[in-house]
PDB file with SEQRES, HELIX, SHEET and CRYST1 records, atoms N, CA, C and O in Angstrom:
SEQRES   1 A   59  UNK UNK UNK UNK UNK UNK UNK UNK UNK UNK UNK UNK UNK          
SEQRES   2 A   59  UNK UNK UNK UNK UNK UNK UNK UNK UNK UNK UNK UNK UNK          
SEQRES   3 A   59  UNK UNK UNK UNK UNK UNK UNK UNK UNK UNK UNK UNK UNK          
SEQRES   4 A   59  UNK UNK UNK UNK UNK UNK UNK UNK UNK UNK UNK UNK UNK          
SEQRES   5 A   59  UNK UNK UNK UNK UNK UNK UNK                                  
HELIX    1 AA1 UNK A   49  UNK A   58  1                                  10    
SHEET    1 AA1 2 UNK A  22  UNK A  23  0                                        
SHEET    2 AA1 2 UNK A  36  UNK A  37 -1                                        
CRYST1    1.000    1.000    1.000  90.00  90.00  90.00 P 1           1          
ATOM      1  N   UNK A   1       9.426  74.870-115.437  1.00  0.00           N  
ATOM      2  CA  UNK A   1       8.713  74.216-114.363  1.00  0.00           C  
ATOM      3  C   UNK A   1       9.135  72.747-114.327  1.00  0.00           C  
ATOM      4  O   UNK A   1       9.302  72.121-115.374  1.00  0.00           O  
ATOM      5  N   UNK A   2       9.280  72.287-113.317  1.00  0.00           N  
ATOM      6  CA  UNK A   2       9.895  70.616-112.965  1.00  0.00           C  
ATOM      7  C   UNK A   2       8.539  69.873-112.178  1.00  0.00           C  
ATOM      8  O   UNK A   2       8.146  69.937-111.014  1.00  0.00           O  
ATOM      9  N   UNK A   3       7.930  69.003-113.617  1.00  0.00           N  
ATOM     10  CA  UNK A   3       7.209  67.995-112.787  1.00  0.00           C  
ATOM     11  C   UNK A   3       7.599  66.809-112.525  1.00  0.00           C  
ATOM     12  O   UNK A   3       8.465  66.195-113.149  1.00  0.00           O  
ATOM     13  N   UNK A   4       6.884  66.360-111.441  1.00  0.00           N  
ATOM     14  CA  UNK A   4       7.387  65.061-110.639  1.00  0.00           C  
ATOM     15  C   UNK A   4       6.315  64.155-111.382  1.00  0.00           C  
ATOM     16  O   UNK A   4       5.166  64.558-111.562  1.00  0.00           O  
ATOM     17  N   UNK A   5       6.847  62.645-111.891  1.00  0.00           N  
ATOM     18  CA  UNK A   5       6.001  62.256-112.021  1.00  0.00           C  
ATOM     19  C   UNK A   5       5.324  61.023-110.708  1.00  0.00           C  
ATOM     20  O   UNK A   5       6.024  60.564-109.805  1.00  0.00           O  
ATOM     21  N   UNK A   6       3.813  60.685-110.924  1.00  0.00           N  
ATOM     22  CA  UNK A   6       3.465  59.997-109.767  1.00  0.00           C  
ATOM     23  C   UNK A   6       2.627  58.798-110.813  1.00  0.00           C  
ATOM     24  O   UNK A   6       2.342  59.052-111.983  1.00  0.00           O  
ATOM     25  N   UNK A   7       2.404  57.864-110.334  1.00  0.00           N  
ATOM     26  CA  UNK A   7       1.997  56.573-110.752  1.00  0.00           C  
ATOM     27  C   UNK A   7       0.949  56.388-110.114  1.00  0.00           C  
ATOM     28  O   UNK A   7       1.208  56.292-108.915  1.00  0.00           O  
ATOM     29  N   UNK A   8      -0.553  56.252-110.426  1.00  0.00           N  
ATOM     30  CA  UNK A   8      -1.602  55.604-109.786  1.00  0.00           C  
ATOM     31  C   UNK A   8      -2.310  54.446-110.821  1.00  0.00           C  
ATOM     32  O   UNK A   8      -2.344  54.173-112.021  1.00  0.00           O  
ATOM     33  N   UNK A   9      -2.860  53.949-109.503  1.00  0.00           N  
ATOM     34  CA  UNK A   9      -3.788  52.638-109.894  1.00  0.00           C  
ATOM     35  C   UNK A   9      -4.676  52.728-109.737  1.00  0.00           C  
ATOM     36  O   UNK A   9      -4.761  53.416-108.720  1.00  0.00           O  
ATOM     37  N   UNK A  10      -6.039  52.371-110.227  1.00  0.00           N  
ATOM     38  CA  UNK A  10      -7.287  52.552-110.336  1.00  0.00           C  
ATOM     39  C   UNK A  10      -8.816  51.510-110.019  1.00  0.00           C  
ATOM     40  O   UNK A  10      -9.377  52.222-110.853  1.00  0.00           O  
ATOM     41  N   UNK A  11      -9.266  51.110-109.845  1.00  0.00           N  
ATOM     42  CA  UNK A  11     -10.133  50.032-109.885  1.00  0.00           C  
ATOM     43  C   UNK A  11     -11.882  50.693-109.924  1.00  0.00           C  
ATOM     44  O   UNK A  11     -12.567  51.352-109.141  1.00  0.00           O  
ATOM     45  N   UNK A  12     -12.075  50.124-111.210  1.00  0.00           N  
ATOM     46  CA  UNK A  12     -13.504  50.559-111.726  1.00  0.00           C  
ATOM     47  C   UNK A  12     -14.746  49.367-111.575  1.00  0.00           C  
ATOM     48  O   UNK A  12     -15.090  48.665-112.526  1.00  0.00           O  
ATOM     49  N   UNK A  13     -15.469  49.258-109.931  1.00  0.00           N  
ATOM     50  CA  UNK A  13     -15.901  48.242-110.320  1.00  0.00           C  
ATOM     51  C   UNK A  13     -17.145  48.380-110.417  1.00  0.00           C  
ATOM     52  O   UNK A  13     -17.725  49.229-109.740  1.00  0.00           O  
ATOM     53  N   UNK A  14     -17.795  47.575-111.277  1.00  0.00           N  
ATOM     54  CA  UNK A  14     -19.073  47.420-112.141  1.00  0.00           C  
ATOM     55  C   UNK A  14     -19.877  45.884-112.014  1.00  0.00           C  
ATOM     56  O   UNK A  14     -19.438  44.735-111.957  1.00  0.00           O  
ATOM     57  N   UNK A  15     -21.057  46.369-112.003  1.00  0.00           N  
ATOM     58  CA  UNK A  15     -21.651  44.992-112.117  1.00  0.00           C  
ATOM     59  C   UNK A  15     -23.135  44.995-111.969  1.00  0.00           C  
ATOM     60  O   UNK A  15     -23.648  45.359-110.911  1.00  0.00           O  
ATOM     61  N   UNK A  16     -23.951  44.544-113.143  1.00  0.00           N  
ATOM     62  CA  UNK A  16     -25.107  45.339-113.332  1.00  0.00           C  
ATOM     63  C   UNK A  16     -25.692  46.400-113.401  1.00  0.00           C  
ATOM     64  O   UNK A  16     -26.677  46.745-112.748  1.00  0.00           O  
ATOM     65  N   UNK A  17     -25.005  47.105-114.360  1.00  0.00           N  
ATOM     66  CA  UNK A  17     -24.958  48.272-114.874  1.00  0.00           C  
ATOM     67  C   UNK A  17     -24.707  49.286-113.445  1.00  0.00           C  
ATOM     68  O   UNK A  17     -24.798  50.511-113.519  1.00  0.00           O  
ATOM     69  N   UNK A  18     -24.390  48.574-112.186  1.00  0.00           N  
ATOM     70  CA  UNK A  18     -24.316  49.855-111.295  1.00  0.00           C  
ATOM     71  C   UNK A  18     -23.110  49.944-111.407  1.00  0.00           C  
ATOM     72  O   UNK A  18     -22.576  49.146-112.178  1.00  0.00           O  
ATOM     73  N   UNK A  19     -22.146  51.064-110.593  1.00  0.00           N  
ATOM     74  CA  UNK A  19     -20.863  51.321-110.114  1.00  0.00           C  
ATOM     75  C   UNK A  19     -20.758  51.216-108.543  1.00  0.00           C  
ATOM     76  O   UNK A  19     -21.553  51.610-107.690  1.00  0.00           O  
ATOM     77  N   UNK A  20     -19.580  50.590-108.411  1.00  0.00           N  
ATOM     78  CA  UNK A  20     -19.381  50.716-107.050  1.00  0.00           C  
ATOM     79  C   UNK A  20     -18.396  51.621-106.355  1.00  0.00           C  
ATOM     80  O   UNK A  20     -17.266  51.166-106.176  1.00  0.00           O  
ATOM     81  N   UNK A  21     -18.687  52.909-105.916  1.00  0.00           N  
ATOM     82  CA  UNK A  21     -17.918  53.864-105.604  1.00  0.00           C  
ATOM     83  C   UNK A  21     -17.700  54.798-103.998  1.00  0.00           C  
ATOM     84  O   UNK A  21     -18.654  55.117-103.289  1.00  0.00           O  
ATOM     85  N   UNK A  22     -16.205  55.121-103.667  1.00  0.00           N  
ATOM     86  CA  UNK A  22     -16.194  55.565-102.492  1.00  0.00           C  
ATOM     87  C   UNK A  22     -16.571  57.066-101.997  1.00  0.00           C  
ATOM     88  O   UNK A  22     -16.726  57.919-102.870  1.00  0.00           O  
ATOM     89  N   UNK A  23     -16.671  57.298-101.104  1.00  0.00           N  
ATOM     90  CA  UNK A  23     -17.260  58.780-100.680  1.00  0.00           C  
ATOM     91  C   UNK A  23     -15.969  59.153 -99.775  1.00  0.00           C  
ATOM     92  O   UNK A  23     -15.614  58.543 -98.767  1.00  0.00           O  
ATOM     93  N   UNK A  24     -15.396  60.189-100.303  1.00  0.00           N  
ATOM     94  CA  UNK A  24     -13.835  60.063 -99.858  1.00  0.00           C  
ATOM     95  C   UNK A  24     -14.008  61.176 -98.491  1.00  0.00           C  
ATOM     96  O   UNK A  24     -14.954  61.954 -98.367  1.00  0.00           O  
ATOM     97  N   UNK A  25     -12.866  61.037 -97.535  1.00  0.00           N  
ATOM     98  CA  UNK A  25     -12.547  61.236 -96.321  1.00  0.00           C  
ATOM     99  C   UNK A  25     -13.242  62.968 -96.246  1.00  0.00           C  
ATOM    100  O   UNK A  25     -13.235  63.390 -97.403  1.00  0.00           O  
ATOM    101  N   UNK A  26     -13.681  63.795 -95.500  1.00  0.00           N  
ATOM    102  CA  UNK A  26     -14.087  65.431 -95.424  1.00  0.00           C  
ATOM    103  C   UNK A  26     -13.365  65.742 -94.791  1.00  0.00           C  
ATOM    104  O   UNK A  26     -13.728  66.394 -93.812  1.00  0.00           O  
ATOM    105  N   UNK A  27     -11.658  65.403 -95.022  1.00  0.00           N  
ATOM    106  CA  UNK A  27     -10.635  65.944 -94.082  1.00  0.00           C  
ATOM    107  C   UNK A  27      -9.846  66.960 -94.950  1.00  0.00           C  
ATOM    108  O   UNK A  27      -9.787  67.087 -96.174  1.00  0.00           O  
ATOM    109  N   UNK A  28      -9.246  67.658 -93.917  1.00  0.00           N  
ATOM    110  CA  UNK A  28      -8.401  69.163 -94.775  1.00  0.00           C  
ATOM    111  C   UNK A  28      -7.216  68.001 -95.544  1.00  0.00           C  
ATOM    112  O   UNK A  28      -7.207  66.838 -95.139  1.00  0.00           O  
ATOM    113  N   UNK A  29      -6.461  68.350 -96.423  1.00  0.00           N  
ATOM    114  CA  UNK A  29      -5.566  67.892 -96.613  1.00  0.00           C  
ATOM    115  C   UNK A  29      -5.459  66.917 -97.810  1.00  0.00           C  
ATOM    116  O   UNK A  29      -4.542  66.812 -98.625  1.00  0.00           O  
ATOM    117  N   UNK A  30      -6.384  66.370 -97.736  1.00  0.00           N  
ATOM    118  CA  UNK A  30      -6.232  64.947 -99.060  1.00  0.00           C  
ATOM    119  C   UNK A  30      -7.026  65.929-100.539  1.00  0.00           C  
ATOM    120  O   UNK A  30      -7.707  66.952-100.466  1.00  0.00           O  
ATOM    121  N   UNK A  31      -6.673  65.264-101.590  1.00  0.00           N  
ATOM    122  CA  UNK A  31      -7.278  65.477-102.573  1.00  0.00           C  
ATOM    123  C   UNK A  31      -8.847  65.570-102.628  1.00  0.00           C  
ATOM    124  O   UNK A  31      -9.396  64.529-102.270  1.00  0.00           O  
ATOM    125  N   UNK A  32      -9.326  66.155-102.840  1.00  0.00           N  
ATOM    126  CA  UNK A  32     -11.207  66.627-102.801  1.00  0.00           C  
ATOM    127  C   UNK A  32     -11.751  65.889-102.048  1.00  0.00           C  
ATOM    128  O   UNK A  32     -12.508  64.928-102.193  1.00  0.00           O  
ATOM    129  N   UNK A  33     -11.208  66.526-100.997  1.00  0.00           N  
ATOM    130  CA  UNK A  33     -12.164  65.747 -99.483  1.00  0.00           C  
ATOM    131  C   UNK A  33     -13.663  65.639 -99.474  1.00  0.00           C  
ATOM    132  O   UNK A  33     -14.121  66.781 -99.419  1.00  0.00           O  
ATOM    133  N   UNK A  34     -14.765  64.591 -99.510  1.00  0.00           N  
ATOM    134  CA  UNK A  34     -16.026  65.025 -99.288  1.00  0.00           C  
ATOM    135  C   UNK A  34     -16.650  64.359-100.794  1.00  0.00           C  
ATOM    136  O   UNK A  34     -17.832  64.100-101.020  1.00  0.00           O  
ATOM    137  N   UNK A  35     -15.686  64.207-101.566  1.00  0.00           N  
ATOM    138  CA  UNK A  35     -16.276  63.808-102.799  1.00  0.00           C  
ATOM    139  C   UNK A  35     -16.315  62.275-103.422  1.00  0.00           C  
ATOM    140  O   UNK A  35     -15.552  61.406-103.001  1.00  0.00           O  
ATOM    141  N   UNK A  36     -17.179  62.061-104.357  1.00  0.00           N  
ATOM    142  CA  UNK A  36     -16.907  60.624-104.510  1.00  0.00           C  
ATOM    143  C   UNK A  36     -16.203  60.354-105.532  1.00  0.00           C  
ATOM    144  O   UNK A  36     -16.072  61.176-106.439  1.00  0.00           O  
ATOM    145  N   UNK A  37     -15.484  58.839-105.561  1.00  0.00           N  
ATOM    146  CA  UNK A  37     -14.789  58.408-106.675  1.00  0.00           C  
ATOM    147  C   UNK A  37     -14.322  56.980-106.403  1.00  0.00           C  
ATOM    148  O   UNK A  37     -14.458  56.311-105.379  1.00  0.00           O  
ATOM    149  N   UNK A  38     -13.598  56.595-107.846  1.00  0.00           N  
ATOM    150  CA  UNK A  38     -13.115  55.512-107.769  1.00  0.00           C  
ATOM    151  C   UNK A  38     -12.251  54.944-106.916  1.00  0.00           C  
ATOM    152  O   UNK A  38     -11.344  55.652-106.481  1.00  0.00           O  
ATOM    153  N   UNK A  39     -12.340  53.662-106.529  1.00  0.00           N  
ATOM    154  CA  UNK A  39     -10.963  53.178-105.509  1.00  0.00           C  
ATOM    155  C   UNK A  39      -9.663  53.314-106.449  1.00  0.00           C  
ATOM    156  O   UNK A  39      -9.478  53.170-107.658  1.00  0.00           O  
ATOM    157  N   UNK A  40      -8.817  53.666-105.321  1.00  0.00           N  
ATOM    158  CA  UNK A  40      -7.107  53.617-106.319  1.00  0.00           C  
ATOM    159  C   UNK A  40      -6.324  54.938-105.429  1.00  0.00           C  
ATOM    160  O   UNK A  40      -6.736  55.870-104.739  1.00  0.00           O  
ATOM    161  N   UNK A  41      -5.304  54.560-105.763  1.00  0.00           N  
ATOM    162  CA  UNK A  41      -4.242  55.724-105.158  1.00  0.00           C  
ATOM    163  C   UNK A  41      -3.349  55.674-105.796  1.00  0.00           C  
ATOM    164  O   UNK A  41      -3.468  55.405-106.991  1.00  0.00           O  
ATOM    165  N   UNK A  42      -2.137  55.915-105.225  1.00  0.00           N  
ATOM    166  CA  UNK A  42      -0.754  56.173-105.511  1.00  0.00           C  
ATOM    167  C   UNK A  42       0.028  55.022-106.012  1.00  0.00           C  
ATOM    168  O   UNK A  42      -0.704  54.074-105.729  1.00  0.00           O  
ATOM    169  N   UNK A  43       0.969  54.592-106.526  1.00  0.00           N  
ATOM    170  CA  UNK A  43       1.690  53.468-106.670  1.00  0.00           C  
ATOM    171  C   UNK A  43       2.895  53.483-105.886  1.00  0.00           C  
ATOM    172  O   UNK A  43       3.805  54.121-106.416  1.00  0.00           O  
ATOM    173  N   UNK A  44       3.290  52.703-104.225  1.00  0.00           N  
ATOM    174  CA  UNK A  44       4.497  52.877-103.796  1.00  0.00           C  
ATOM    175  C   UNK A  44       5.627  52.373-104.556  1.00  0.00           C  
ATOM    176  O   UNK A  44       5.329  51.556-105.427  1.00  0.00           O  
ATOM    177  N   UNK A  45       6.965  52.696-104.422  1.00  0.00           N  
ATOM    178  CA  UNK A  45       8.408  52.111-105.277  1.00  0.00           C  
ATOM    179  C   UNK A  45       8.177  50.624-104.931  1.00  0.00           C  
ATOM    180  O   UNK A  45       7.782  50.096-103.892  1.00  0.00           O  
ATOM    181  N   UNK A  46       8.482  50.203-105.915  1.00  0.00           N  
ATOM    182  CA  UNK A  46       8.333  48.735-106.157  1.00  0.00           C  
ATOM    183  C   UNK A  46       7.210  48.149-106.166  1.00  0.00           C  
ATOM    184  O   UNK A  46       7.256  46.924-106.056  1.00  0.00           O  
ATOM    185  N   UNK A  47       5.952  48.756-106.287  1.00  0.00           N  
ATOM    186  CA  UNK A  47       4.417  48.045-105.839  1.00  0.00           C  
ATOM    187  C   UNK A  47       4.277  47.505-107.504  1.00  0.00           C  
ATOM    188  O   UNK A  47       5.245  47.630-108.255  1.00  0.00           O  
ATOM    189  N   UNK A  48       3.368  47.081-107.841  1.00  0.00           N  
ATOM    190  CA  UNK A  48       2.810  46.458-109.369  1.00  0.00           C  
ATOM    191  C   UNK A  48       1.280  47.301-109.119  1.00  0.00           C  
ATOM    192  O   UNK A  48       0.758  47.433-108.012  1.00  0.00           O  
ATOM    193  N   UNK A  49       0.974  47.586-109.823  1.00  0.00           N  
ATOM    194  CA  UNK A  49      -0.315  48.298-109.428  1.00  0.00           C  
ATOM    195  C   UNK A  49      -1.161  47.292-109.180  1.00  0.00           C  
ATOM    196  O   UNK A  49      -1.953  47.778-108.373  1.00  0.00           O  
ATOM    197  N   UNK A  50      -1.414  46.398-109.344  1.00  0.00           N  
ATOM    198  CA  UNK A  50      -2.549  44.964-109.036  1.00  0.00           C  
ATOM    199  C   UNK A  50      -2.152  45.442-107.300  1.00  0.00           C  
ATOM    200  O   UNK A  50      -3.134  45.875-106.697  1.00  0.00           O  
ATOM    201  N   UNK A  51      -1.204  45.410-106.715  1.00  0.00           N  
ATOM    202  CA  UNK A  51      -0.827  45.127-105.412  1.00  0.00           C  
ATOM    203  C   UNK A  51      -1.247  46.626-104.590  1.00  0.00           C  
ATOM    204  O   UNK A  51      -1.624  46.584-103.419  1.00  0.00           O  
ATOM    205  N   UNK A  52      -1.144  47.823-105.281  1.00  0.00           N  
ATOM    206  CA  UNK A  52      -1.826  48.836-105.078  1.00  0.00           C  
ATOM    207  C   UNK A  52      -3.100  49.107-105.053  1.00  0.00           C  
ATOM    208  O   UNK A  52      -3.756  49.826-104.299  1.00  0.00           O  
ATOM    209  N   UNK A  53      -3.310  48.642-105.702  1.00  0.00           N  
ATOM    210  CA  UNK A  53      -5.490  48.601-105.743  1.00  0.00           C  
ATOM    211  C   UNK A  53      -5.832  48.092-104.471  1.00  0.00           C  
ATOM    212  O   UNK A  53      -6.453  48.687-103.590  1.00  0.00           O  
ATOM    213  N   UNK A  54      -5.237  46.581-104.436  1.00  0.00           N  
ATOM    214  CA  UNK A  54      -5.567  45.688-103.064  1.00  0.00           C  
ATOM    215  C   UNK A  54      -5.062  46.531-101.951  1.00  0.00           C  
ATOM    216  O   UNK A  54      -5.303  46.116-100.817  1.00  0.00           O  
ATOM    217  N   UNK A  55      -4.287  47.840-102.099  1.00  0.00           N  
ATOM    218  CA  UNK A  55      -4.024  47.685-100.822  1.00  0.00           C  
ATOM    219  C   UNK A  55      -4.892  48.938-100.448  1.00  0.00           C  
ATOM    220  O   UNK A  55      -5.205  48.923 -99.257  1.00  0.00           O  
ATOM    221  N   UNK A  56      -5.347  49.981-101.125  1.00  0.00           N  
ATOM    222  CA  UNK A  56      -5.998  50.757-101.565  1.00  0.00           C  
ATOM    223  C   UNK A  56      -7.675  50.181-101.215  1.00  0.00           C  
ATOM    224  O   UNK A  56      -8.432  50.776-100.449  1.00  0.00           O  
ATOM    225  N   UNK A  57      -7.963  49.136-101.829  1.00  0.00           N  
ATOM    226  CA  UNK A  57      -9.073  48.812-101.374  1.00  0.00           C  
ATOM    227  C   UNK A  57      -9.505  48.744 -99.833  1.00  0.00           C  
ATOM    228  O   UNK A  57     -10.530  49.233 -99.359  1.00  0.00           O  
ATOM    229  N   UNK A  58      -8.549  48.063 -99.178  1.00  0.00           N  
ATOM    230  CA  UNK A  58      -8.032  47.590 -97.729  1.00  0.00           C  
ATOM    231  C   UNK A  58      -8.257  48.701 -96.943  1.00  0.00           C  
ATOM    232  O   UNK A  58      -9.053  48.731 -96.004  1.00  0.00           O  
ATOM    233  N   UNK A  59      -7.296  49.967 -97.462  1.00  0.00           N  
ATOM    234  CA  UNK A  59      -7.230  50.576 -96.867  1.00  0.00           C  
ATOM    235  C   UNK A  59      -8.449  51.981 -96.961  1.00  0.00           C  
ATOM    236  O   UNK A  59      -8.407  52.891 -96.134  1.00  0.00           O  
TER     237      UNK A  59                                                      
END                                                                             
């Protein structure tokens, strides 16, 4: 079997003991549509992950 590898970035944010977390898209197609989780995605070629979070957040 040939895996690909993929690079993600993450952002866990906290602050007074709460979490601050997204309720992701209920569309066919993306990873567990409908569910919640941390901000972060993918890392594009050449991104630094700092620059991925931000854009991730943004977006």
């Amino acid at each position: 079997m040939n895996h690909k590898r993929v690079e993600v970035a993450i952002a866990i944010l906290h602050a007074n003991h709460r979490f601050l977390m997204q309720l992701r898209d209920n569309i066919p197609g993306i990873i567990y549509p409908g569910h919640w989780g941390f901000f972060g995605g993918h890392i594009d070629p050449g991104e630094t992950p700092e620059s991925a979070v931000m854009r991730e957040l943004l977006e």
